[in-house]
N, C-alpha and C positions, 0 to 999 in steps of 0.2 A: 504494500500500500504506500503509494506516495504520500511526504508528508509537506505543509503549506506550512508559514508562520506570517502573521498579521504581523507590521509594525505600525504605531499608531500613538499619538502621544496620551487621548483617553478615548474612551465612547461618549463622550459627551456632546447635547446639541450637536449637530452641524452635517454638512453635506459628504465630508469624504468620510466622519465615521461612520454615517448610516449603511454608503456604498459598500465599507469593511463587512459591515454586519448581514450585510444581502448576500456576499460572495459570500463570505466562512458559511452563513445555513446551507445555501447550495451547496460549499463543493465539501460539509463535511458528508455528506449523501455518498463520497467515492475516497474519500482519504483523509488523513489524519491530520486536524487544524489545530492549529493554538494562534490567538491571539493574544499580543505583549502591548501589553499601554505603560508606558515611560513617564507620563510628565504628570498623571493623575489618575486616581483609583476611581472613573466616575463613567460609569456605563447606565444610557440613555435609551438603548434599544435592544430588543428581545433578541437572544441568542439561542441556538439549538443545543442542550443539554450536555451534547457530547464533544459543541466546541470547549478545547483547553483553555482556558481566560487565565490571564496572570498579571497582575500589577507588579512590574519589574522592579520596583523604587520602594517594597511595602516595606522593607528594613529601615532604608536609610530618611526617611524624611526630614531629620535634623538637618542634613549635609547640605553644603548652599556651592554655590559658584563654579568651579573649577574643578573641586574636590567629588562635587554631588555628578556633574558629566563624566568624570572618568569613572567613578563606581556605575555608573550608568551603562556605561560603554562597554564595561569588562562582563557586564551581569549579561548583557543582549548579547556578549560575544562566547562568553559560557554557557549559556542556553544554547547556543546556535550551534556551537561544537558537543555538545552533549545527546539534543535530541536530533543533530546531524537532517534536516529537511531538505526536502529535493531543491525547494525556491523560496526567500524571503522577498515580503511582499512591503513596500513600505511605502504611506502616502502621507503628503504636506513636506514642505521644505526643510524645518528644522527636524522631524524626524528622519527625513533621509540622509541630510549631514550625517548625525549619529548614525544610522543603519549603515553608512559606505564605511564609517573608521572602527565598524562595531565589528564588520565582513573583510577588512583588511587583511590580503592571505589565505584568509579560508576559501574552498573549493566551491561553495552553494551560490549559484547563482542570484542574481539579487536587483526584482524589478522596482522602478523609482516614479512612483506616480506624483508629475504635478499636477495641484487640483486648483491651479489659479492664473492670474494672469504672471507669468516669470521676469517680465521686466516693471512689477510691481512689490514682487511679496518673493523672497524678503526686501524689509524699504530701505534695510542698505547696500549701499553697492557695493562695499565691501564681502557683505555676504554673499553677495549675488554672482562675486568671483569666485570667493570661497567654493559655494556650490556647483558652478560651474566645469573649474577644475579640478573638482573629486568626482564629476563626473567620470569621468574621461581616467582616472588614477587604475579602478579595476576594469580587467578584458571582460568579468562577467558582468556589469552594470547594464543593464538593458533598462525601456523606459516607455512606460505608458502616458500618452498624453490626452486633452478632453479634443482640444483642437487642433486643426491645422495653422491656426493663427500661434498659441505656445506650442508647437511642434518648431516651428520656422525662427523660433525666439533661439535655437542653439545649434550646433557645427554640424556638417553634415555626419560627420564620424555619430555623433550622438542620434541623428535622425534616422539611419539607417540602422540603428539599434533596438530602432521603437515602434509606437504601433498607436493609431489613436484610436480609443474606444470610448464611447458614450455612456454618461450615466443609466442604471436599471430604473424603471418604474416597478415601486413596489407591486407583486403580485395583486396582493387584496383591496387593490382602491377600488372606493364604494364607486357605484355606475354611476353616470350626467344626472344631475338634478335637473329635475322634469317642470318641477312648479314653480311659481311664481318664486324670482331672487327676490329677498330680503332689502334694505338699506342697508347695506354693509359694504365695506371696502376691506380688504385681510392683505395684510405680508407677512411672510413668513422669512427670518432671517435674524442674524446674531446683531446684538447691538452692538456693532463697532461702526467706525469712523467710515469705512469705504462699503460700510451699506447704505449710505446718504439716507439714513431715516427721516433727517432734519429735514431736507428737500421735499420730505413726502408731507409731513407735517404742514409747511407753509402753503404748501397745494394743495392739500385738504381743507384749511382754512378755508379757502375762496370757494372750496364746494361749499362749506358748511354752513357762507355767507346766503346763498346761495339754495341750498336745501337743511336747516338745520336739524332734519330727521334721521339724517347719515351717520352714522356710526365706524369710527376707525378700530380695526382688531390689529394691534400688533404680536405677533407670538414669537418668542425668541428672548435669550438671554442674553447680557454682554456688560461690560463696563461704561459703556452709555444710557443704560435704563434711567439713572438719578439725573442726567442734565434732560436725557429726553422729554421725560416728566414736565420738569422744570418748563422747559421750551414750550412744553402742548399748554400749559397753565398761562406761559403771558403770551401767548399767541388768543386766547381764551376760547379754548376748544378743549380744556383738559377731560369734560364730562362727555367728550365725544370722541376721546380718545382711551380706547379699551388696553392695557398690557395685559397678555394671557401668562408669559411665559413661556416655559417649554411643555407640551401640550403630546402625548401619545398619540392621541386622536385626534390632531389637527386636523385630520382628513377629511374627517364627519362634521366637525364646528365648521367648515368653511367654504363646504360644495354650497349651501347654498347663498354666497354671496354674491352679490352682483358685478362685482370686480376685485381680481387680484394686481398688488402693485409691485415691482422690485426695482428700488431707483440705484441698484449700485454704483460705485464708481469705474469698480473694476470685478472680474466675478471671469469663474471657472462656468461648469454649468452647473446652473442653482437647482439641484432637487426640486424644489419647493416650488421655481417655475413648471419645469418641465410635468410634475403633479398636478400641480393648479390647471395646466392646458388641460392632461390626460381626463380630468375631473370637467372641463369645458365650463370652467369658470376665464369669462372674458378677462385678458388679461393684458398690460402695458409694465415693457422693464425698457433700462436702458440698452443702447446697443453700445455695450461697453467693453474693452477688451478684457478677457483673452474671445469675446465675440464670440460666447455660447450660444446667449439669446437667439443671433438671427439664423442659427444651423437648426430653428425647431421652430418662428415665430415669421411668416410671411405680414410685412405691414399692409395693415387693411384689409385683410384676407381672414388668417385667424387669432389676431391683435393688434395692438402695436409697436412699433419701437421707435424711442426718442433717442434725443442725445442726453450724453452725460451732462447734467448742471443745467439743464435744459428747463426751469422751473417752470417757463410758463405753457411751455409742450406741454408739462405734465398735467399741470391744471386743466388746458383746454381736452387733451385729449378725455380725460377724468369722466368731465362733464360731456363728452362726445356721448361717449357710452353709456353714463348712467339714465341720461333723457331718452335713449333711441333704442326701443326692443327688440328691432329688426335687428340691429347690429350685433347685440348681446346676441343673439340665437345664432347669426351666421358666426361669431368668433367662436361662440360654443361646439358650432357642428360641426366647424371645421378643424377646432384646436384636437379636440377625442379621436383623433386619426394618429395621433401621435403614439397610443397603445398599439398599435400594431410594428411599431421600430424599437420598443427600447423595452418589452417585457424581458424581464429580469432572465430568464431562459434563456436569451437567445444571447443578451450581453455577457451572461455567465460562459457561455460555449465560447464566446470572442477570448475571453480571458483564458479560460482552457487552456484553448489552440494556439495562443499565444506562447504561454506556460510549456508546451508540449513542444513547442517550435526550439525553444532556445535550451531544455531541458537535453535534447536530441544534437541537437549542434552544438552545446559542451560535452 
């Protein structure tokens, strides 16, 4: 039985951990998973019984700095010589750093997913050399990417290495809501700084001047919750603006709302859109790099897309949709075509044969 190893910093919120937790249920159905979270013991999403889960860090949480990365790196590099796995699989930047100096030497091949835009994140460019060039240090590093826009962000040596594969839509999302959409408006997304919440906010304002029966759901956690607040309060929309949180069942609280928003700045492919289409909740993000959005989002077809910073796009277009029923039902009918491209099956098999590709040509 082959065996797989997650690398991941937790399962917490967000788009590349949920993706981890979709592949390990599939592909523990054929071999042997373990998934390693590094940075925090904090798992968000159901896992199948028989995946291995391990919080690499649960000894040392005293150790800070320097000290607490190199215990880090010898514990991922001991595991990985112990339970010897055919491929380690590692996603986001600063886990990959550690995963390539963790696999230093050692024989297991070792894929590098980035889940974002790469001449953004990380936002030094120090790091971004750093990363760069441990790309490129082991023969075995190979590399999944979401787009061909961060595909083309690195050397051909590195391209020819890799493979772009699309996020899964979870198996069980509930079917199109049929009846009448709600007043609501829903994003789903972490509160950080290059989710441009803020932007959404002041463009919800002008709906709300506008319709003030509307309702804003934000679901999502982040170190921006306390100023967001803040913001929706002397914007004076705070009573109409909902924070859920992190939410299991986002899926069910938001089919029926009558528009989904994502104003990022910059963004891999956001789960949470590509759901929200699947779900044919009418939906507007930006078209922002790594330029997820428009490989799934035809403008005026089945959404739309603006530009980054674009506040007053977002307002008009806001209000396009929420007035006009015809249009809700044709972004609806059309965005639910999307489940037939990226059920979790078929993006599992991409990854497979992937897996199977480079497993064979070492």
């Amino acid at each position: 039985m082959k065996k797989i190893v997650f690398l991941i910093g937790s399962l917490q919120n967000g788009g590349a951990e949920r993706v981890i937790s979709v592949l390990a249920n599939e592909f523990v159905k054929k071999y042997e998973v373990h998934i390693l979270t590094i940075m925090e013991d904090k798992v968000d999403y159901d896992l199948d019984s028989n995946i291995n889960y391990k919080y690499i860090m649960k000894d040392d949480e005293g150790k800070k700095g320097i000290i607490r990365n190199y215990i880090r790196i010898k514990k991922i590099r001991d595991f990985v010589k112990k339970t010897n796995p055919d491929v380690v699989i590692s996603f986001l930047w600063a886990t990959n750093i550690i995963a390539i100096l963790s696999c230093l030497f050692l024989p297991q091949c070792l894929i590098l997913s980035e889940r974002n835009d790469p001449k953004h994140e990380p936002g030094s460019g120090i790091l971004r050399l750093i990363r760069n060039c441990l790309f490129r240090i082991r023969k075995k590093n190979y590399f999944v990417f979401q787009t061909e826009y961060a595909q083309s962000c690195f050397s051909n040596y590195i391209k020819r290495k890799s493979k772009i594969i699309f996020n899964p839509i979870k198996d069980n999302l509930p079917e199109k809501y049929t009846d009448v959409r709600k007043n609501k408006i829903v994003c789903v997304a972490r509160l950080v700084s290059e989710k441009n919440i803020s932007m959404l906010l002041k463009a919800f304002k002008k709906v709300y001047e506008k319709y003030p029966d509307y309702l804003l759901f934000l679901y999502g956690r982040g170190p921006l919750e306390k100023q967001l607040k803040e913001e929706s309060l002397n914007l004076g929309i705070r009573d109409n603006v909902i924070f859920k949180g992190f939410s299991k069942n986002v899926h069910s609280e938001i089919i029926d709302a009558k528009l989904f928003v994502l104003p990022s700045n910059f963004e891999g492919i956001s789960n949470a859109m590509i759901e929200a289409l699947a779900l044919g909740i009418p939906t507007i993000c930006t078209d922002c790099p790594a330029y997820g959005a428009r490989e799934f989002i035809t403008d005026g077809e089945n959404g739309y897309l603006i530009d980054v910073n674009d506040e007053k796009a977002l307002e008009d277009k806001m209000l396009s949709v929420i007035t006009n029923v015809s249009l809700q039902n044709k972004f609806s009918q059309n965005a639910t075509k999307i489940r037939n491209n990226l059920n979790s099956n078929q993006i599992c098999k991409q990854w497979e044969c992937f897996i199977r590709e480079i497993i064979i040509k070492d």
